[in-house]
RODO-2510 file (C-alpha; in nm, 4 decimals, decimal comma):
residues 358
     n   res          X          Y          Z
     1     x     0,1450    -2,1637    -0,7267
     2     x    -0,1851    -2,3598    -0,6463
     3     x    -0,3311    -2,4709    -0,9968
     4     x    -0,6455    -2,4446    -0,9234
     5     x    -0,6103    -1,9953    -0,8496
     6     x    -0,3326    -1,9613    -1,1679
     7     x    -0,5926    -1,8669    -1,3591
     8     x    -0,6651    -1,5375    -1,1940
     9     x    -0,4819    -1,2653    -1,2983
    10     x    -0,4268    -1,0800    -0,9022
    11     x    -0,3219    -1,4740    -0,8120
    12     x    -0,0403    -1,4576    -1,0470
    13     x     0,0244    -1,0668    -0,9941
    14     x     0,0663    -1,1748    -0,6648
    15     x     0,3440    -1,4303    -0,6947
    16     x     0,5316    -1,2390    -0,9683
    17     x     0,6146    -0,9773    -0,7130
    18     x     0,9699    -1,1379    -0,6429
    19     x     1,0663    -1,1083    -0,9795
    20     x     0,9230    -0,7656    -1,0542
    21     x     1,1533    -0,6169    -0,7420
    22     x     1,4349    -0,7936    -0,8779
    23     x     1,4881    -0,6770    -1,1994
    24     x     1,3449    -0,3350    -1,1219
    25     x     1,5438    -0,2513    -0,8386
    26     x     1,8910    -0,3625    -1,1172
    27     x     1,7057    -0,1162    -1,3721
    28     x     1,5855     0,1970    -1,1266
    29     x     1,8073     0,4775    -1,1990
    30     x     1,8252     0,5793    -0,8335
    31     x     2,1043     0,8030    -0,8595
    32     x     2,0015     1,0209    -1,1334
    33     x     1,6421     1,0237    -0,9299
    34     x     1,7806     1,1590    -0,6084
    35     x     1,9924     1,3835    -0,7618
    36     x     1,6845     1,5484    -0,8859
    37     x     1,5033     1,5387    -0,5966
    38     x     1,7627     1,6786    -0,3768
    39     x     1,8175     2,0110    -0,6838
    40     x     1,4702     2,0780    -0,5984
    41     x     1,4956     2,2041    -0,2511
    42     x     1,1643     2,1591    -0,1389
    43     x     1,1031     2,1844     0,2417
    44     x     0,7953     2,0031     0,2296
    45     x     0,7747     1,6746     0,0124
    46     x     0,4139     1,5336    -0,0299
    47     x     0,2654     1,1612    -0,1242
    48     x    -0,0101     1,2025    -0,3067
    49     x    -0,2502     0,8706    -0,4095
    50     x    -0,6499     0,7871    -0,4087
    51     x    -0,7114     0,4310    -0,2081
    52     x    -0,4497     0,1854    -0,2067
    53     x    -0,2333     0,4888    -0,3376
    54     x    -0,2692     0,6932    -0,1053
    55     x    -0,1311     0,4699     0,1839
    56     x     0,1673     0,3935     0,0562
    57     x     0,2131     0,7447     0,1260
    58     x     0,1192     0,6648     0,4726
    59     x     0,3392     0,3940     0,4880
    60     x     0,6538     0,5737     0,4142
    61     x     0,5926     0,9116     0,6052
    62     x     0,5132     0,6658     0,8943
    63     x     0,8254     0,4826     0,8362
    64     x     1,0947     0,7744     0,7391
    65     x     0,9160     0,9586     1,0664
    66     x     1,2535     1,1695     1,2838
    67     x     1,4495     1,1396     0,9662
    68     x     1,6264     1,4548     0,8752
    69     x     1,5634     1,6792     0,6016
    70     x     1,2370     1,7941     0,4542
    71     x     0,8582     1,7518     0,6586
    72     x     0,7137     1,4993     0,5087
    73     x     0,2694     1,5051     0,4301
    74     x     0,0996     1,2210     0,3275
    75     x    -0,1928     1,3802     0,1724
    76     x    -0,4679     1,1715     0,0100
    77     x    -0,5515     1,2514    -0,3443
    78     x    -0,9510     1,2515    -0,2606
    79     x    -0,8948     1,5161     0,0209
    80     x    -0,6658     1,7503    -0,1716
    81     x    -0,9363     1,7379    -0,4663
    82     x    -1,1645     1,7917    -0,2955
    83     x    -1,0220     2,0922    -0,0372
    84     x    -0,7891     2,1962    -0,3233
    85     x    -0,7237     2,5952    -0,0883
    86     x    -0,6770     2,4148     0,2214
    87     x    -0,3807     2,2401     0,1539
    88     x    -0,2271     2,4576    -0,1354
    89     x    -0,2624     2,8030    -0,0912
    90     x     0,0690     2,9631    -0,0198
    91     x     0,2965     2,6593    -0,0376
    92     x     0,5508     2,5195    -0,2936
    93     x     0,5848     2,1139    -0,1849
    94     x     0,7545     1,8343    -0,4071
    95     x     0,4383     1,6962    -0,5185
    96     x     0,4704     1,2792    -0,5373
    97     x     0,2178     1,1254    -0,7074
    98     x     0,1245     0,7049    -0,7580
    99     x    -0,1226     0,5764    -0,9059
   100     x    -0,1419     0,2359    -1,0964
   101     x    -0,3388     0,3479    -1,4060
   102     x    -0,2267     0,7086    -1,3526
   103     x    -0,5852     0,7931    -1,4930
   104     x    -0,7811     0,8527    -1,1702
   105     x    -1,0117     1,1454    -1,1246
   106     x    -0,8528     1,1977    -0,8356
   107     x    -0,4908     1,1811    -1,0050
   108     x    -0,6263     1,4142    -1,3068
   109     x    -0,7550     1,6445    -1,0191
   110     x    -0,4760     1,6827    -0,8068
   111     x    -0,2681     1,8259    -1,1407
   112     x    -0,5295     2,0541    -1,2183
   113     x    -0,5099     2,2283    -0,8379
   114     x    -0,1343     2,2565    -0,8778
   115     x    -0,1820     2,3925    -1,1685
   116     x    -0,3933     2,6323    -1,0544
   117     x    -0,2764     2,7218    -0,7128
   118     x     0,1014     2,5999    -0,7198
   119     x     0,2029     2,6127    -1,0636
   120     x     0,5734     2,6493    -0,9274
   121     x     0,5311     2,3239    -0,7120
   122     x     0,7921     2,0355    -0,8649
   123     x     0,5874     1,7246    -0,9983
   124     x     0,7454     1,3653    -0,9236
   125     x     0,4650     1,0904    -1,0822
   126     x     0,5327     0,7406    -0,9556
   127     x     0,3010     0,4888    -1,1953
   128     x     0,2185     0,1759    -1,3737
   129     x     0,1032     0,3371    -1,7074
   130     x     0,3136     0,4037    -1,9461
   131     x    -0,0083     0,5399    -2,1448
   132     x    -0,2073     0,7125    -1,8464
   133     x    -0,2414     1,0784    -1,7223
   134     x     0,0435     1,0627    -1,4821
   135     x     0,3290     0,9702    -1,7281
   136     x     0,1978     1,1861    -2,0176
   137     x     0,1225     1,4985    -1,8851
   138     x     0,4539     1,6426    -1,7969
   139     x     0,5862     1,9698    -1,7515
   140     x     0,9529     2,0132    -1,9274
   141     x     1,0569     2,0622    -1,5299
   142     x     0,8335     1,7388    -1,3704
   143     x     0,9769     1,3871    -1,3651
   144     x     0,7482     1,0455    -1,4044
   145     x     0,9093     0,7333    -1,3308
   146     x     0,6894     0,4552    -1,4882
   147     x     0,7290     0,1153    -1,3495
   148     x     0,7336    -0,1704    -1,5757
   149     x     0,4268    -0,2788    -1,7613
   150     x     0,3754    -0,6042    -1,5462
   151     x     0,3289    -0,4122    -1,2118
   152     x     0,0492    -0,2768    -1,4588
   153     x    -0,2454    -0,5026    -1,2553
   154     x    -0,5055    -0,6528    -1,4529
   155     x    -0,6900    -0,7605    -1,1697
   156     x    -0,9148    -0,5252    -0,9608
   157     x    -0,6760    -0,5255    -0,6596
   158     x    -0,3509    -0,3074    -0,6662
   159     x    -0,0775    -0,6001    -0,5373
   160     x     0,2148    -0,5768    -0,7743
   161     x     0,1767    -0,2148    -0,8343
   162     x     0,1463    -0,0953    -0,4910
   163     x     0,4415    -0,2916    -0,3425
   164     x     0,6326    -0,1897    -0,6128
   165     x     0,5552     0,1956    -0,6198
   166     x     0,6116     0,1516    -0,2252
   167     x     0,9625     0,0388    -0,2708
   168     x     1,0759     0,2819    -0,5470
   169     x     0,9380     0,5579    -0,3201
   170     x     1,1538     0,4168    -0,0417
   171     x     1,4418     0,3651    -0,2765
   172     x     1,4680     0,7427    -0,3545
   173     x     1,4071     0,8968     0,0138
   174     x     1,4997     0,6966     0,2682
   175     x     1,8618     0,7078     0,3431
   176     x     2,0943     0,5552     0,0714
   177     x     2,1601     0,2410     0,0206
   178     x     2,1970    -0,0553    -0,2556
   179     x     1,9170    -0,0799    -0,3731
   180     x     1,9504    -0,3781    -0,6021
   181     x     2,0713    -0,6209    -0,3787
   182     x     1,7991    -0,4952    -0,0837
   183     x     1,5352    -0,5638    -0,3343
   184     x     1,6520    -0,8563    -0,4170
   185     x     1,7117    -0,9436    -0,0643
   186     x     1,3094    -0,8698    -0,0028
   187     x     1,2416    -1,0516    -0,3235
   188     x     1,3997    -1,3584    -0,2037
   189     x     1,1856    -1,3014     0,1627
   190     x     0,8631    -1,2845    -0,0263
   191     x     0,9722    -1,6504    -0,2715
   192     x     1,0365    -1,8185     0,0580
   193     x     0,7284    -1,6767     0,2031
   194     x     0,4216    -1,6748    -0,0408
   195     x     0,4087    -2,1480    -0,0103
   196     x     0,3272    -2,0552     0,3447
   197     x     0,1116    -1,8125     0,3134
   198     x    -0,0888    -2,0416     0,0474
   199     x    -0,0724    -2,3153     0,2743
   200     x    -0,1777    -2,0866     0,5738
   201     x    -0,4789    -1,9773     0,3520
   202     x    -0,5935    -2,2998     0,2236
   203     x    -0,6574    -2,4322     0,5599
   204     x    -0,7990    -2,1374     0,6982
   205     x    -1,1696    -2,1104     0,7390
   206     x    -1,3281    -1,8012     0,6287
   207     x    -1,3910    -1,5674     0,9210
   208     x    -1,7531    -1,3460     1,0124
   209     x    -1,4783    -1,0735     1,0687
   210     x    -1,0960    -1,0194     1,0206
   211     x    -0,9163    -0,7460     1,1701
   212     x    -0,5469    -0,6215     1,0587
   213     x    -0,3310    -0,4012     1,3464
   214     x     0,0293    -0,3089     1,3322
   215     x     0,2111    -0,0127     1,4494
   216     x     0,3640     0,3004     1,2360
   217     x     0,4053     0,2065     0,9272
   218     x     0,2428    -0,1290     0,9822
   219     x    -0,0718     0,0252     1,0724
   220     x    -0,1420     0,1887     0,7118
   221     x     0,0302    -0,1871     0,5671
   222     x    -0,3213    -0,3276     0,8094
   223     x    -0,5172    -0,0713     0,6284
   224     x    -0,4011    -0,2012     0,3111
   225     x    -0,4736    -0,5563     0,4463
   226     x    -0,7939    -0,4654     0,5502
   227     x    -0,8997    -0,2951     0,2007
   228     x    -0,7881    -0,6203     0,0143
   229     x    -0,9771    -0,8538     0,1988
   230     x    -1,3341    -0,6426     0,1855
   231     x    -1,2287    -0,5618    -0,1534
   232     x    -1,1703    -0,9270    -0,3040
   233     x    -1,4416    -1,0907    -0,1150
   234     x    -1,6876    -0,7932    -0,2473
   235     x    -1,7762    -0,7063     0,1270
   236     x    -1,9467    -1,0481     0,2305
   237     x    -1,6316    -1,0283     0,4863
   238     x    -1,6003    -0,6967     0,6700
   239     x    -1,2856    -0,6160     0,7862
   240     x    -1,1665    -0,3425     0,9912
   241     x    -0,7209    -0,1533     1,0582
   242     x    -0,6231     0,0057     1,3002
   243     x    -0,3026     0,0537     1,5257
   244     x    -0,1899    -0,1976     1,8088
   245     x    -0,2658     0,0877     2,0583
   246     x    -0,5562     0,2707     1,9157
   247     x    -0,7886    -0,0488     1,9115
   248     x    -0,8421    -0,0531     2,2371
   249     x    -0,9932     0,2242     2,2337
   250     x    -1,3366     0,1453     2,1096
   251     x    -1,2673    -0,0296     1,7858
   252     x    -1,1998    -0,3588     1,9548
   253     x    -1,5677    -0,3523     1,9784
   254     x    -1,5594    -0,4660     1,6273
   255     x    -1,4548    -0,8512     1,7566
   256     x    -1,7150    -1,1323     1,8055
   257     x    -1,6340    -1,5211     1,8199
   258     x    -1,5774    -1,5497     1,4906
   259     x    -1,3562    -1,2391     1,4222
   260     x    -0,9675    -1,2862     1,3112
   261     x    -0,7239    -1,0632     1,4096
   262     x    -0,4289    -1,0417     1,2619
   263     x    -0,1471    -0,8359     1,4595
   264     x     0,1595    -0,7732     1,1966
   265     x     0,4275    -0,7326     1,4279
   266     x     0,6704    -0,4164     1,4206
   267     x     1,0908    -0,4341     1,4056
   268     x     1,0767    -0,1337     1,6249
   269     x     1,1782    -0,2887     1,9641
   270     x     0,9573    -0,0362     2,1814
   271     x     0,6571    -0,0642     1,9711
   272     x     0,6926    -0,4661     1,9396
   273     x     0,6706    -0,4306     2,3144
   274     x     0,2965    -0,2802     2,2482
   275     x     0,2367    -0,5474     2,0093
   276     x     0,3319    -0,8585     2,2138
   277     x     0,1173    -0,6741     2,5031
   278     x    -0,2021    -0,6273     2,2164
   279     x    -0,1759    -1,0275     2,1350
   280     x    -0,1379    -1,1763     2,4530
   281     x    -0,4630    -0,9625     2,5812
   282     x    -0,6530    -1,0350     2,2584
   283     x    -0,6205    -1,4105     2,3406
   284     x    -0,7283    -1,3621     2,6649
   285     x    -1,0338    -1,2152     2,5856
   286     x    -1,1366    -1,3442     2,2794
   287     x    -1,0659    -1,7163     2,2938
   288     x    -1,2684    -1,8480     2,0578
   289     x    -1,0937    -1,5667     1,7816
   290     x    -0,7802    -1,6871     1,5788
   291     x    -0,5271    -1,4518     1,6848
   292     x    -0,2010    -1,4564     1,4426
   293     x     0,0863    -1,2171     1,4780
   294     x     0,2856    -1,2126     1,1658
   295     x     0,6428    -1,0258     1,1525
   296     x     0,9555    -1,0863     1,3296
   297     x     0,8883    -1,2822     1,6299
   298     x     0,5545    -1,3587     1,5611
   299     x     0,3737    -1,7111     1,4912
   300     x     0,4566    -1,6488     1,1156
   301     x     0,8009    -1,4878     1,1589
   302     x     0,9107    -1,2214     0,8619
   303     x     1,2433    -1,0597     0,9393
   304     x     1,2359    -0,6709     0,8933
   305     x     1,6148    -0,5891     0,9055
   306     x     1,5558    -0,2542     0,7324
   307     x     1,2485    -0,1063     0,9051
   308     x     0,8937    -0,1442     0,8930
   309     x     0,8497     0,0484     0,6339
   310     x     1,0596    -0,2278     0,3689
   311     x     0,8839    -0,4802     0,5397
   312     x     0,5147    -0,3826     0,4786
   313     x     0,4835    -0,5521     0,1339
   314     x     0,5958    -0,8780     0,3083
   315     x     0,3399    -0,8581     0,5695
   316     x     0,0564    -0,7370     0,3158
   317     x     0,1127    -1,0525     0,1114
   318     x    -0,0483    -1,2567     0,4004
   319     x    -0,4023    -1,0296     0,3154
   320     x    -0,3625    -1,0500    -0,0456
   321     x    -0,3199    -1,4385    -0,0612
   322     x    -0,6030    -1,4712     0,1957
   323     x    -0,8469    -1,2115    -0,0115
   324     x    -0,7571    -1,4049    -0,3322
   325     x    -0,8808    -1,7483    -0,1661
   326     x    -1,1712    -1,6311     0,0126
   327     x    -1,2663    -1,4395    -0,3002
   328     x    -1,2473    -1,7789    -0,4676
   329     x    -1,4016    -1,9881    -0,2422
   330     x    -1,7433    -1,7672    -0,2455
   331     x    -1,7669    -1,8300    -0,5846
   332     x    -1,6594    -1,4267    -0,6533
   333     x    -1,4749    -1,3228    -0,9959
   334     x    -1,1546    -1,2613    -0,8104
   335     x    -1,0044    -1,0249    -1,0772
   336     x    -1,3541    -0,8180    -1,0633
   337     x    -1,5763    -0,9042    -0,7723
   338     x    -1,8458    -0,6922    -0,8491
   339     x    -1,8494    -0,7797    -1,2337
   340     x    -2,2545    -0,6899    -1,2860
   341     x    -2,3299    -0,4921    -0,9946
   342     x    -2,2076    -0,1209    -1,1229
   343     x    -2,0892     0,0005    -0,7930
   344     x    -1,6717    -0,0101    -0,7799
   345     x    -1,4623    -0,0582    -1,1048
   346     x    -1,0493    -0,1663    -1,1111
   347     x    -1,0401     0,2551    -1,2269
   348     x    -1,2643     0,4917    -1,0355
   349     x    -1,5160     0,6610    -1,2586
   350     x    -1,8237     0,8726    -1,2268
   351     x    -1,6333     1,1583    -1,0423
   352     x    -1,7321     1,5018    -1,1298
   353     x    -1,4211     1,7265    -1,1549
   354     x    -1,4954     2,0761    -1,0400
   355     x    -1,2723     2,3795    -1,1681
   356     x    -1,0553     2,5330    -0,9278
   357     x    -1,0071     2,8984    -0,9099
   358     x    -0,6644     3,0479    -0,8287
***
């Protein structure tokens, strides 16, 4: 851990990772959690989050995509709030919720729709908070599973928490498997990896532009990418996501000279294809732009022997050290970057909550 970033709480949030995923994924009582999940019957099961939240619901329906049993939505917090009849009326869904502080409006406001429109619907809270909204207000029939208190980020930037709620969510519906010893295994990954990515990051000059593509669930783990670099460097460096075949089509207009692009690299042998095809066109065209593909086979390789999906947090670790030393280097509070300017706070606030009639 570089001494001179340990004093940041999202630096150290960051490295602690490893040994968060150990010890939860010994303590997670997986069984007990599917078991519950499976008495509920649901035929739709949705993942429910505001921000960073929300696309770890992306990330999973993305990865879990063709797998039998129920459809699975990921619906964003901020659009069921908002569209509350759109999405409930007339349906009975297993209702997953994350959120790191659990006290969102958005999190507040998706309970008040079910509630009101699908008081029936079975309630599954995934958070950080042992003391916020989403593990206190339970129904005798909902479950919260409440992560422990040091995936609890004091820093502005979800990094612990989200890579953590991602692989308890994958832990209880994606096929079966051990799940200590595969978070372990991914622990381990992430030790070996986060000296490079420091070392990648220290000697990496801060871009006009970055952009983040992947494929499936690697796309929504660029979107992540993306959000942690614009949030950490408080928007001085714009950054744009998108999927390996869906920036060609007009988003690649984003690039200039000094534009990264960062292509994180998919397990999926046909969609790899697509991403070897992505970077060796993007270095045609854009010489003077660092081009980096990070995942298996790629300039920084990360193995991804259990799908995409597992391997997100492992990939987003490259944006989060990055954010954290570009956040630093512009002279930014990297645990609030816009400490004194009003605009974005570490819990979103200033939401008005409108009532929702059955």
């Amino acid at each position: 851990m570089s001494p001179t970033l340990s004093h940041w709480h999202t630096w150290r949030e960051i490295h602690a990772q490893p040994a968060i995923w150990t010890s939860w994924g010994a303590a997670l009582p997986v069984a007990d959690l599917r078991a519950w999940i499976a008495a509920q019957n649901a035929d739709e099961i949705w993942f429910c989050g505001a921000g960073s939240s929300a696309y770890i619901g992306e990330m999973i329906v993305a990865g879990l995509e063709g797998h039998p049993g129920p459809r699975l939505r990921a619906i964003a917090s901020t659009d069921l709030v908002a569209r509350p009849h759109a999405y409930l009326a007339g349906r009975n869904p297993l209702v997953v919720s994350f959120g790191r502080s659990g006290n969102s409006t958005e999190s507040i406001g998706t309970l008040d729709a079910l509630d009101a429109l699908a008081p029936d619907a079975p309630r599954l809270n995934i958070t950080c908070n042992a003391k916020g909204t989403l593990a206190t207000r339970l129904r005798a029939t909902d479950r919260a599973i409440i992560l422990p208190e040091a995936t609890h980020d004091a820093g502005f930037a979800m990094t612990s928490s989200l890579s953590t709620m991602l692989l308890t969510a994958l832990a209880l519906f994606d096929a079966p498997c051990d799940v200590p010893a595969r978070f372990t295994a991914l622990a381990d990954q992430l030790t070996a990896l986060l000296p490079r990515l420091a070392s990648i990051a220290d000697t990496a000059a801060m871009p006009e532009r970055i952009v983040f593509v992947g494929s499936g669930p690697l796309a929504f783990a660029a979107r992540e990418s993306a959000l942690k670099v614009m949030e950490l460097t408080a928007g001085i460096v714009p950054a744009l996501w998108d999927s390996c075949l869906g920036f060609r089509h007009g988003p690649k207009s984003f690039v200039r000279d000094a534009t990264d692009i960062i292509v994180l690299t998919s397990p999926d042998r046909h969609a790899a294809l697509y991403d070897a095809d992505l970077v060796t066109e993007l270095r045609s065209q854009f010489p003077a732009s660092r081009v980096t593909a990070i995942g298996p086979g790629g300039d920084l390789d990360i193995a991804m022997p259990y799908g995409a999906a597992w391997g997100a947090p492992l990939a987003i670790a490259l944006a989060q050290i990055l954010a954290v030393v570009w956040s630093d280097r512009l002279g930014l509070n990297v645990d609030d970057p816009f400490s004194g300017q009003g605009t974005l706070s570490r819990v979103v606030s200033g939401v008005k909550l409108y009532p929702v009639s059955p």
